[in-house]
C-alpha positions in Angstrom: 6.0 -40.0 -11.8 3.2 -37.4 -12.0 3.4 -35.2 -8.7 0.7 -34.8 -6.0 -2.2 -32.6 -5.1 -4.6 -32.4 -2.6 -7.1 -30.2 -1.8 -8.3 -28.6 1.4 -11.6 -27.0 1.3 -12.3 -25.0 4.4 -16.2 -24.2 6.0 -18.7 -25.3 8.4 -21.4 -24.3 5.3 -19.5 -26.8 3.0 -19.1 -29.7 5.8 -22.5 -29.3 6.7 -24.2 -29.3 3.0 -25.7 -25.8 3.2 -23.3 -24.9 0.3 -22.1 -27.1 -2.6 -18.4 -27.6 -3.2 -18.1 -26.6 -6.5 -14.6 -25.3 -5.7 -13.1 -29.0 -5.3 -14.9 -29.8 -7.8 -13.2 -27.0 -10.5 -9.7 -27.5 -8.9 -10.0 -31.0 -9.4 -10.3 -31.2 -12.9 -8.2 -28.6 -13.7 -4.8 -30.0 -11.8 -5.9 -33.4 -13.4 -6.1 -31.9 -16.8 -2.4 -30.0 -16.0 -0.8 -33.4 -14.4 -1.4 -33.4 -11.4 -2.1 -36.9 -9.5 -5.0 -35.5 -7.1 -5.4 -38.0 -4.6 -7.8 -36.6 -1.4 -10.4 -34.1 -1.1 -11.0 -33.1 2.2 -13.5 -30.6 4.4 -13.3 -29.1 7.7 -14.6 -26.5 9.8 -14.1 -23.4 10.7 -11.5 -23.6 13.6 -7.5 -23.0 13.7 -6.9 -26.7 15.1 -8.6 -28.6 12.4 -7.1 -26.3 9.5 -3.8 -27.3 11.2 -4.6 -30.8 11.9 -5.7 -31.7 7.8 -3.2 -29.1 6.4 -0.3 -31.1 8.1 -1.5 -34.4 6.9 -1.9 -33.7 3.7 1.3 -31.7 3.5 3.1 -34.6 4.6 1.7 -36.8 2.1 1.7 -34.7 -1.3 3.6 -32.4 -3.2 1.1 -29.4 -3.6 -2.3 -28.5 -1.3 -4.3 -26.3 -2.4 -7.3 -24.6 0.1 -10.3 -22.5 -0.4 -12.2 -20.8 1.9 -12.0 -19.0 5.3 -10.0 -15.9 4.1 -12.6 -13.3 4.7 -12.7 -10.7 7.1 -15.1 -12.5 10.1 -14.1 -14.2 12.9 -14.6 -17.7 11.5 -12.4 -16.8 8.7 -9.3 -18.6 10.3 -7.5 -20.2 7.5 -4.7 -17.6 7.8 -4.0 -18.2 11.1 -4.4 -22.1 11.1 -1.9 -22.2 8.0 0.9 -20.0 10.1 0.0 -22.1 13.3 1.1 -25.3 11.5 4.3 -23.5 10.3 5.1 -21.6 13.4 5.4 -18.6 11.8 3.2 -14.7 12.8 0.8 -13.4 10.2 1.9 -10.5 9.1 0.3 -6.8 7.8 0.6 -6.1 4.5 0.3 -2.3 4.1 0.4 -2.9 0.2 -2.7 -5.0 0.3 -4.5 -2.7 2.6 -3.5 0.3 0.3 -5.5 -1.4 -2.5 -8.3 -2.0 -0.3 -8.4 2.0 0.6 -8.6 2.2 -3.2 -11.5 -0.1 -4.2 -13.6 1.4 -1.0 -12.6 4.6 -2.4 -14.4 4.6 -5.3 -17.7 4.3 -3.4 -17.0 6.8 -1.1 -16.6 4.4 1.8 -13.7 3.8 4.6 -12.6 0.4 4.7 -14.2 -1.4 7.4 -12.1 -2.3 10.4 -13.2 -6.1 10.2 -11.7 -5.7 6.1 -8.1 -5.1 8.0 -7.8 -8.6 8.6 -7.8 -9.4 5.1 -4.5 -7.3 4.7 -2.8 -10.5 6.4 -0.8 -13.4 5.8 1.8 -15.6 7.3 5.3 -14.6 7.2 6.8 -17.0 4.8 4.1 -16.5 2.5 4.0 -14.6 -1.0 0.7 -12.7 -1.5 -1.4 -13.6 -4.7 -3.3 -11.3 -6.9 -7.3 -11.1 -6.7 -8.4 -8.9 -9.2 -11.8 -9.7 -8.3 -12.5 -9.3 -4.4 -10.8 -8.0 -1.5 -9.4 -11.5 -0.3 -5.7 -11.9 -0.6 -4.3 -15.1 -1.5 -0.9 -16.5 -0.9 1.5 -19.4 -1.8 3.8 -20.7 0.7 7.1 -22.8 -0.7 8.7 -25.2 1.6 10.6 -28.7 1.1 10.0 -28.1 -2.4 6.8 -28.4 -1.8 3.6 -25.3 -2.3 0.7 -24.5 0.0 -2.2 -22.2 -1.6 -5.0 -20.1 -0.3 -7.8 -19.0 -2.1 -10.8 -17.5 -1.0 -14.2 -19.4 -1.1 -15.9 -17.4 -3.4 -16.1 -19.6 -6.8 -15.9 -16.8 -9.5 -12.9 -15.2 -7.0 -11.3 -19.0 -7.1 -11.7 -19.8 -10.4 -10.1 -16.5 -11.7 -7.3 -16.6 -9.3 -6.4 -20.0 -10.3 -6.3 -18.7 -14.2 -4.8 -15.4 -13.2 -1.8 -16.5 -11.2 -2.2 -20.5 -9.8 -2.1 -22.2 -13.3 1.0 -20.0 -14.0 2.5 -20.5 -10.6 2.0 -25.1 -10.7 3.5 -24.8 -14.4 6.9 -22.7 -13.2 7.4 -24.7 -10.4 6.9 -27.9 -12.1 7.9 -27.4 -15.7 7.9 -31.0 -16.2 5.2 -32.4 -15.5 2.7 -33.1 -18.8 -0.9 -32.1 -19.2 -2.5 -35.2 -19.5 -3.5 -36.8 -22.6 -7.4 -36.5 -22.5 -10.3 -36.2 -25.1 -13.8 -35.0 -23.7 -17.2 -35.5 -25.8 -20.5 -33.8 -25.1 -23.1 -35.3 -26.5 -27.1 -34.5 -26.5 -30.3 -36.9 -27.3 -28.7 -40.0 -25.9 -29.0 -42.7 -22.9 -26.1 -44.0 -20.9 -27.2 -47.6 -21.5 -27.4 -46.9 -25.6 -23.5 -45.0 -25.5 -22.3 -48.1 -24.0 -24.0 -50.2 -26.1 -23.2 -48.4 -29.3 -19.3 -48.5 -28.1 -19.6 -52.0 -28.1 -16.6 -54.5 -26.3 -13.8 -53.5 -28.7 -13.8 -50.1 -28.2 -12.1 -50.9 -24.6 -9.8 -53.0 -26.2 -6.6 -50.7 -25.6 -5.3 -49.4 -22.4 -6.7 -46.0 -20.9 -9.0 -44.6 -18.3 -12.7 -43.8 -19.6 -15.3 -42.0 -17.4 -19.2 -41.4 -18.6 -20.9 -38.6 -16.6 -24.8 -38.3 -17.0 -26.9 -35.5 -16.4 -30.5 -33.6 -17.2 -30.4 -34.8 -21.1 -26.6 -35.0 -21.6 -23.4 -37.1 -21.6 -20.1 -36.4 -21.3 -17.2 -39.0 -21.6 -13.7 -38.0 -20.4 -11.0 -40.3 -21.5 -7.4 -40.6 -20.4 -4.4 -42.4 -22.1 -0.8 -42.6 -22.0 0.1 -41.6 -25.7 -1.6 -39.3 -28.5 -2.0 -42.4 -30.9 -4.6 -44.2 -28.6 -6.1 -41.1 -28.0 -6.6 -40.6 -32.0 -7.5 -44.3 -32.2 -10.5 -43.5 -29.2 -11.7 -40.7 -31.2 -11.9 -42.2 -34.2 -14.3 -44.9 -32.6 -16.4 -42.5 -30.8 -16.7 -39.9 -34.1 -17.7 -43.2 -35.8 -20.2 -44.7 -33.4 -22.2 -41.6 -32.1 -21.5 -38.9 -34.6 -25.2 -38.3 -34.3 -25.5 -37.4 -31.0 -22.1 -35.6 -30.1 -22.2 -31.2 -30.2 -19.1 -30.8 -28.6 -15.0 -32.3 -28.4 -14.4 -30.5 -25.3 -15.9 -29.1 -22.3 -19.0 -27.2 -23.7 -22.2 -26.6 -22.6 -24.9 -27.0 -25.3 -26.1 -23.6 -25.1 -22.8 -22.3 -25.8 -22.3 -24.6 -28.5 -25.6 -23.0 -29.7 -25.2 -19.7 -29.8 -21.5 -19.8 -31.6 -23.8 -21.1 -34.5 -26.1 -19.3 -34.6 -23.6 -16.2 -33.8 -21.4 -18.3 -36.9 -24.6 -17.9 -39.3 -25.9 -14.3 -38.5 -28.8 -15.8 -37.5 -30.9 -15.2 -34.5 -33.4 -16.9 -31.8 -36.2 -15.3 -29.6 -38.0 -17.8 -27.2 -41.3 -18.5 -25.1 -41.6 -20.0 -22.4 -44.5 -21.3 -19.5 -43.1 -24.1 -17.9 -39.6 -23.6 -17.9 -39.6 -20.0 -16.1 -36.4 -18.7 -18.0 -34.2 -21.3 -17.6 -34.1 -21.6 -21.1 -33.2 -17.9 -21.6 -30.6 -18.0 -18.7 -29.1 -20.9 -20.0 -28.7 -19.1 -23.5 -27.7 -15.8 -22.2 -25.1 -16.8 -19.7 -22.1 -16.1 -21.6 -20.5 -12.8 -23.1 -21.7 -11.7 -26.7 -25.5 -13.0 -26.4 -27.0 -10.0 -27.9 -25.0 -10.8 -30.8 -27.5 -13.2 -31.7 -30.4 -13.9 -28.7 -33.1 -11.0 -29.5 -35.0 -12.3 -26.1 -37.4 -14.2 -24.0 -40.7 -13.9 -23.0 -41.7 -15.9 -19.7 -45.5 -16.4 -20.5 -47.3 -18.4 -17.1 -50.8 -16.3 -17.4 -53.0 -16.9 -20.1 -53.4 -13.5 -20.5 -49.5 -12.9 -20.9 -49.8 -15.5 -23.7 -52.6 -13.5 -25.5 -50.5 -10.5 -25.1 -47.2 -12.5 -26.8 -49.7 -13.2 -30.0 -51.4 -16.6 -29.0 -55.2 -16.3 -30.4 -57.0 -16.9 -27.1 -59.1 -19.2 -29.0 -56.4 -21.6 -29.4 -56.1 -21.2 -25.9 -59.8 -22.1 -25.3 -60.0 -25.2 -27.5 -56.6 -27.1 -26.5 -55.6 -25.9 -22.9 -52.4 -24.1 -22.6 -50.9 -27.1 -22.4 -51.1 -28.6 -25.6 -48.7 -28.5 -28.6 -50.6 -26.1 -30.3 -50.4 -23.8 -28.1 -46.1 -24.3 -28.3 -46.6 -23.5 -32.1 -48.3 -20.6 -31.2 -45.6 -19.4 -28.7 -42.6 -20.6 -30.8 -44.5 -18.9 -33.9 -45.8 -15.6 -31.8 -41.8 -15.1 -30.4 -40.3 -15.3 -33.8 -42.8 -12.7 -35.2 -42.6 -10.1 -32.5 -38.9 -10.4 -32.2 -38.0 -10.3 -35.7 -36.0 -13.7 -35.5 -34.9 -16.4 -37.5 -36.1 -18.9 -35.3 -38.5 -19.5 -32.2 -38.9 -21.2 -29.6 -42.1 -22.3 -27.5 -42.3 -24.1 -24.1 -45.8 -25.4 -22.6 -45.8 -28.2 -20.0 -46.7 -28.8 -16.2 -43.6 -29.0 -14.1 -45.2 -29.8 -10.9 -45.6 -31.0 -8.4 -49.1 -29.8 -8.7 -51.5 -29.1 -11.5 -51.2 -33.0 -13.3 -54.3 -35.0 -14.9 -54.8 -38.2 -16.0 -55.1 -37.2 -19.3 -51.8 -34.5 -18.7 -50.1 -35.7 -15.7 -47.3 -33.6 -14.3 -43.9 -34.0 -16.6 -45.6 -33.3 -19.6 -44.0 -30.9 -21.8 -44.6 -29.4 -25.3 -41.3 -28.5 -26.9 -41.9 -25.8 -30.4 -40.0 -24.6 -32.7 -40.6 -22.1 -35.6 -38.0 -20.9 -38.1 -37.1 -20.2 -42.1 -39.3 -21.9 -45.3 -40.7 -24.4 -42.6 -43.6 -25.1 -41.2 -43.4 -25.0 -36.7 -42.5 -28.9 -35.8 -43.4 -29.8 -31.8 -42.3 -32.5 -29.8 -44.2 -34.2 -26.9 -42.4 -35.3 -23.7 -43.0 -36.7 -20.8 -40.2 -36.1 -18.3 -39.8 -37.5 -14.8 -38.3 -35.8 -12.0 -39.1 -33.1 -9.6 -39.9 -29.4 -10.5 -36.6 -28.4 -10.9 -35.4 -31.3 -13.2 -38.2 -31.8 -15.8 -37.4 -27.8 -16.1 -34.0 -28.6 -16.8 -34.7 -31.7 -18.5 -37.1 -29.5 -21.0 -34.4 -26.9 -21.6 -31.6 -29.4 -22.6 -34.2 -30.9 -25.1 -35.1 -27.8 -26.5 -31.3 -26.7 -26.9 -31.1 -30.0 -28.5 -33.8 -29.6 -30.9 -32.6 -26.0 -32.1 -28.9 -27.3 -32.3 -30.4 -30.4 -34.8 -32.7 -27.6 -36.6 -30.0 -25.0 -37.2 -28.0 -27.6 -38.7 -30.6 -29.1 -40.9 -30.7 -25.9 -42.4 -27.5 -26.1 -44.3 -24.7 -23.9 -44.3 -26.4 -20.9 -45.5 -27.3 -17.7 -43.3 -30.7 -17.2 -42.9 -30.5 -13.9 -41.5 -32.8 -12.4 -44.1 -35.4 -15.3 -43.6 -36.8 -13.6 -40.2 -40.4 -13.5 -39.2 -42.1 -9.9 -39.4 
């Protein structure tokens, strides 16, 4: 029997939807994926009596609890005290922790605040847990064989913490329990209606838990069985059935997936963008070792700032900027003045204003310029508000570069740049 986890997130911000809980979310899926049988998420405010009320519920009920949030230094930061409330125990000052804080205030030549004092504190029959990355101390608490956690609300503090010293800290104190036996496919350029129907009736002909997770252009399918063979079987019938469409066997976002082949190939990508405003160059610059292979972006709104990039302003004059001509031009104009292997150009109207009959509001023109070829563009019409035919225009574009770079073969093509 798998043991229990629940998880306690603590904040008036969180209960009230002015902050989304992307902590439960992470701390879900990664006790599921170690074991864990997490069965409640709850929320609750910022005050001693509810932190005590929920922690002693869900104590009662399963084996590990996990909470996040309300460890800062302001008054409403009352986890501490609403954890040693419950177990009748005093906080107590750590002058180890406080030391460290002198430290890190140190280095800018600041004394640490007296509200920051707080932070030095924990219940008595807790251990303190390492945060490398803020001033928030952390602690586990062991009792009945069973473990309370705090960690801070701050997702990147969270999510490190729980790499650092949680995942280490679940797997000592319960050696036996098995990291589940799951396969996860990304996949790109694909409908939820046409996986399932592509999957057909037989493929959910054994025993396991399968779970299909839409979003802006993409699908992810997390499946659960009991033993390695059915798992094997599973993948066997997915590779078979939508081989065209999947860019990832395992947790990967597409741009990632993107730049290790590019990063793989020596090659490199510059892009231009109108409609998108840069989400396309955030999206490919979000992880470590970009300028390995991403030369840059150019966010081109003004017509003049398009002219400047290299479009001929007469192209500009004859289609609109809207227009897949103009998306050549960009895609073409950002692969010359970067020096690139491949371009990228974005022209569309996001919304919600700005639409036409004739080029109503979703319309996007998707570019791309690269090696011995000539430009291709696409033509989309997306649906959504502002913010999702921007994301919905970025996943398509990653798509279409991730289908492009592959057509190319496995040769570099680091040689073939523009310039």
């Amino acid at each position: 029997m798998r043991p229990s986890a629940a998880i306690l997130s603590v904040g008036n911000e969180v209960l009230r939807g002015m902050a989304v809980n992307s902590n439960a979310a992470f701390l879900g899926r990664e006790l599921s994926d170690l074991g864990f049988d997490v069965t409640t998420h709850t929320t609750c405010p910022d005050t001693e009596e509810a932190i005590k009320f929920h922690l002693g519920d869900l104590f009662r009920r399963t084996d590990v609890v996990i909470l996040s949030g309300g460890l800062g230094p302001t008054p409403d930061d009352v986890t501490r005290e609403g954890i040693a409330s419950y177990f009748n125990v005093p906080l107590i000052f750590s002058k180890a922790q406080f030391s460290r804080f002198r430290r890190i205030y140190k280095r800018f030549k600041k004394p640490v605040p007296l509200l920051v004092r707080r932070e030095a504190c924990y219940p008595a029959n807790a251990k303190p847990l390492v945060n490398r990355f803020g001033i928030a101390v952390g602690f586990v608490i062991e009792e009945k064989g069973k473990l309370v956690i705090a960690l801070p609300g701050v997702p990147s503090e969270l999510i490190n913490m729980y790499g650092d010293v949680v995942r280490p800290l679940l797997k000592k104190h319960y050696p036996r329990v098995e990291s589940v036996n799951q396969l996860i496919v990304k996949m790109v350029g694909i409908s939820e209606p046409d996986v399932m129907k592509k999957l057909r009736k037989d493929f959910f002909a054994d025993r396991f838990v399968f779970g299909i997770y839409p979003t802006a252009g993409e699908i992810a399918i997390r499946v659960q069985a009991d033993s390695r063979k059915v798992l094997k079987k599973i993948k066997q019938k997915i590779s078979k059935r939508l081989q065209n469409f999947i860019y990832a066997w395992d947790d990967l976002p597409l741009a990632r997936v993107v730049g290790q082949l590019l990063e793989e190939r020596e090659e490199t990508l510059a892009v231009a963008e109108s409609c998108t405003g840069g989400l396309l160059s955030s999206e490919i610059s979000r992880h470590a070792g970009t300028s390995h292979f991403f030369k840059g972006g150019a966010v081109a709104y003004h017509q003049e700032v398009k002219t400047q990039l290299g479009v001929d302003p007469r192209i500009l004059r004859r289609h609109g900027e809207v227009s897949p001509e103009v998306a050549k031009a960009l895609a073409t104009a950002a692969r010359s003045r970067m020096n690139s292997t491949y371009g990228i150009g974005i022209t569309g109207i996001a919304g919600p204003q700005g639409g036409s009959p004739k080029k109503p509001v979703g319309l996007v023109f998707i570019a791309w310029a690269g090696p011995g070829r000539r430009p291709k563009v696409w033509r989309h019409h997306f649906w959504g508000d502002r913010r999702q035919i921007q994301r919905k225009a970025t996943v398509k574009a990653l798509e279409y570069l991730w289908r492009k770079i592959r057509e190319q073969g496995p040769f570099s093509a680091r040689k073939q740049v523009a310039g």
